[in-house]
C-alpha positions in Angstrom: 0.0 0.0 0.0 1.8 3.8 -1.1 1.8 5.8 1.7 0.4 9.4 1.9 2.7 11.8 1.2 3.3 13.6 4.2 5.0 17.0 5.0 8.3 16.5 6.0 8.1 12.7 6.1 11.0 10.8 4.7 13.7 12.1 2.0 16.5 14.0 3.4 17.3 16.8 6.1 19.0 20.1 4.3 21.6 22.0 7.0 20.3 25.6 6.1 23.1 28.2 5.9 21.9 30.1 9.1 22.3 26.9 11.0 18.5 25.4 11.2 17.1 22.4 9.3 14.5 21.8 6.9 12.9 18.5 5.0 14.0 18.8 1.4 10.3 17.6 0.4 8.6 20.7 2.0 10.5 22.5 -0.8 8.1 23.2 -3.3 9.0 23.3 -7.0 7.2 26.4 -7.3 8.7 27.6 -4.1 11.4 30.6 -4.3 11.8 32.1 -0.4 10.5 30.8 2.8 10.2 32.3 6.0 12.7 30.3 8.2 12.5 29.2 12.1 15.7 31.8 12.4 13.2 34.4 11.3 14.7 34.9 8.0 13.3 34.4 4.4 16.2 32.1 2.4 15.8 31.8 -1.4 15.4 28.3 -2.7 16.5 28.0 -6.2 16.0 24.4 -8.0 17.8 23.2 -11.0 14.3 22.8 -12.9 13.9 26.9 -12.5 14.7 28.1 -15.5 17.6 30.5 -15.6 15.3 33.6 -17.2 13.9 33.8 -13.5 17.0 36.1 -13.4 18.0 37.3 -16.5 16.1 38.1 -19.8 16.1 35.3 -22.6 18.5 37.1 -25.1 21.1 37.1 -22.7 20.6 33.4 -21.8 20.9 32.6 -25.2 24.2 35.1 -25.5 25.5 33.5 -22.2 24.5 29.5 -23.9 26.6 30.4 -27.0 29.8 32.2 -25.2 30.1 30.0 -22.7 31.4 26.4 -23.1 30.4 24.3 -20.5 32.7 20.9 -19.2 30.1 19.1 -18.2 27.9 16.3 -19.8 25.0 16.1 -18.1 24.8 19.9 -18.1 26.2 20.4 -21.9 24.5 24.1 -21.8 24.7 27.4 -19.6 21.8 27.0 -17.2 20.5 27.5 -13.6 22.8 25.2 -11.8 26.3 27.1 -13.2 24.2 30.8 -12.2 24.1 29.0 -8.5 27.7 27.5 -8.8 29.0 30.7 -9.5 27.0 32.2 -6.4 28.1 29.4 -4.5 31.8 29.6 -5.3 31.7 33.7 -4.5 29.6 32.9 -1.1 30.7 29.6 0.3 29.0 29.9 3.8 25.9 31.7 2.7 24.6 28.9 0.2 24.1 25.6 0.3 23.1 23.0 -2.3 22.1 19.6 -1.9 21.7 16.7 -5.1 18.6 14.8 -4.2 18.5 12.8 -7.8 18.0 10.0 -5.8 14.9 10.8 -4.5 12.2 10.4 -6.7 9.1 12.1 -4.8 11.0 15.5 -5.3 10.8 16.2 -8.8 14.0 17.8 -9.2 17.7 16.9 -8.7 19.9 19.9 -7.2 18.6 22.3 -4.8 20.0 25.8 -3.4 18.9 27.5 -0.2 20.7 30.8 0.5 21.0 32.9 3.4 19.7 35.7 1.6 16.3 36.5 -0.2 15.2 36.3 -3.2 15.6 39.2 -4.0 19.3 39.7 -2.6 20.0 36.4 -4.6 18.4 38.1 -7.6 20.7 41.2 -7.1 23.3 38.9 -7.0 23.3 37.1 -10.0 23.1 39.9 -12.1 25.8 41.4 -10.7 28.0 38.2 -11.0 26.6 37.8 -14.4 27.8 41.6 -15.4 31.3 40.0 -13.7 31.3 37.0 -16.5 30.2 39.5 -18.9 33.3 42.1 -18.0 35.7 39.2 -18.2 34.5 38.0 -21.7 34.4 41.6 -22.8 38.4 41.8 -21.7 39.7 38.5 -23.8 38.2 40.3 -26.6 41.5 41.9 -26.9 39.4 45.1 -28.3 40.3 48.4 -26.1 37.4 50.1 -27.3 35.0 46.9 -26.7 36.3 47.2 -23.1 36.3 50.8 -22.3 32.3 50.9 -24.2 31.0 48.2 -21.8 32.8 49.8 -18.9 30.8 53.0 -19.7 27.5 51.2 -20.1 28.0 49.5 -16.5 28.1 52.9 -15.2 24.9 53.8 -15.9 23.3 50.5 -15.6 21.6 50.2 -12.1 21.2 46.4 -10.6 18.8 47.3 -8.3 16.6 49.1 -10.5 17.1 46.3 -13.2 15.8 44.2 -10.7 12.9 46.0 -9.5 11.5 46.2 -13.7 12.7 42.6 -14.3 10.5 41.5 -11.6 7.6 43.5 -12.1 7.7 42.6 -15.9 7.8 39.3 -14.6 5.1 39.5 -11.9 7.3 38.2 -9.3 5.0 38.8 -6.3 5.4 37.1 -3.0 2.3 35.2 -4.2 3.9 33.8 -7.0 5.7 30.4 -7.7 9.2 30.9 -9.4 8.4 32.1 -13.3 
C-alpha cells in the first residue's frame, strides 16, 4: 500500500546556511523564499527553474553560446552554473544539496541561501555583469572594453531588478516564473 505523502516525512534533512534544518520535500518546485524558524526568508532556487527567472532570454541565449560548459549532463549554460558561480563567491551563505536519488521531489539539485530572493536576484546579475566584463576583456578590443565599462556605469542592478521583476510579476504570491 503507497503511503500518503506527508509533509516532512522521509527524504533528506537540508543543514540551512543560518544553521537550522529543513525536509528537502517541504520545498516546493514552485517555491522561491521561505520564512525560516531563524526568522529569515532564504531563497530556494531548483535546477528545474529556468535561468530567465534572473535574467532576460537574449542574454541566456548570448551566455549558452559564449560560454562552453565541461560538463555532460549539463552540456549548456543554465541554472545550476548561475548558482555554482554564487556558491563559489559565497561559500557559507549557500548551500546545495543533489537529491536525484529521491524520486518524490521532482527535481535533482537544490540551493537555499542565506539571503532573499531578491538579494540572490541582485546577486546574480551582478555576478553575471562579472562573466560579462571578463568576456568583454579576452576580446582583446580596447574600445570593446572601455564601451561596456561606460555602459556599467549607468546600468543600475537594483533598479534592473525591481523592472525585471515587475515585468515578470514576481509577487510574493507567485511560484518561481
Amino acid at each position: 500500500m503507497a503511503e500518503p505523502r506527508v509533509p516532512g516525512a522521509g527524504g533528506e534533512t537540508l543543514e540551512l546556511p543560518c544553521g537550522e534544518e529543513k525536509h528537502i520535500r517541504d520545498l516546493d518546485m514552485g517555491m522561491r523564499e521561505f520564512e525560516c524558524a531563524c526568522g529569515e526568508s532564504h531563497a530556494v532556487v531548483m535546477d528545474i527553474h529556468p535561468p530567465d527567472r534572473f535574467i532576460p532570454d537574449f542574454l541566456v541565449e548570448v551566455l549558452r553560446e559564449a560560454i562552453e560548459t565541461t560538463s555532460e549532463e549539463m552540456p549548456e549554460f543554465d541554472t545550476p552554473h548561475m548558482l555554482g558561480i554564487v556558491l563559489e563567491e559565497f561559500p557559507q551563505q549557500v548551500v546545495s544539496e543533489d537529491v536525484t536519488e529521491d524520486h518524490d521531489v521532482g527535481f535533482s539539485m537544490i540551493w537555499v541561501t542565506d539571503f532573499d530572493s531578491r538579494r540572490l536576484h541582485e546577486i546574480i546579475v551582478e555576478l553575471v555583469i562579472e562573466l560579462m566584463e571578463h568576456a568583454v576583456s579576452h576580446a582583446n578590443d580596447p574600445n570593446a572594453t572601455a564601451e561596456f565599462e561606460e555602459q556599467m556605469l549607468d546600468f543600475d542592478v537594483g533598479e534592473f531588478v525591481e523592472q525585471y521583476r515587475d515585468q515578470r510579476d514576481l509577487s510574493a504570491d507567485d511560484v518561481y516564473v
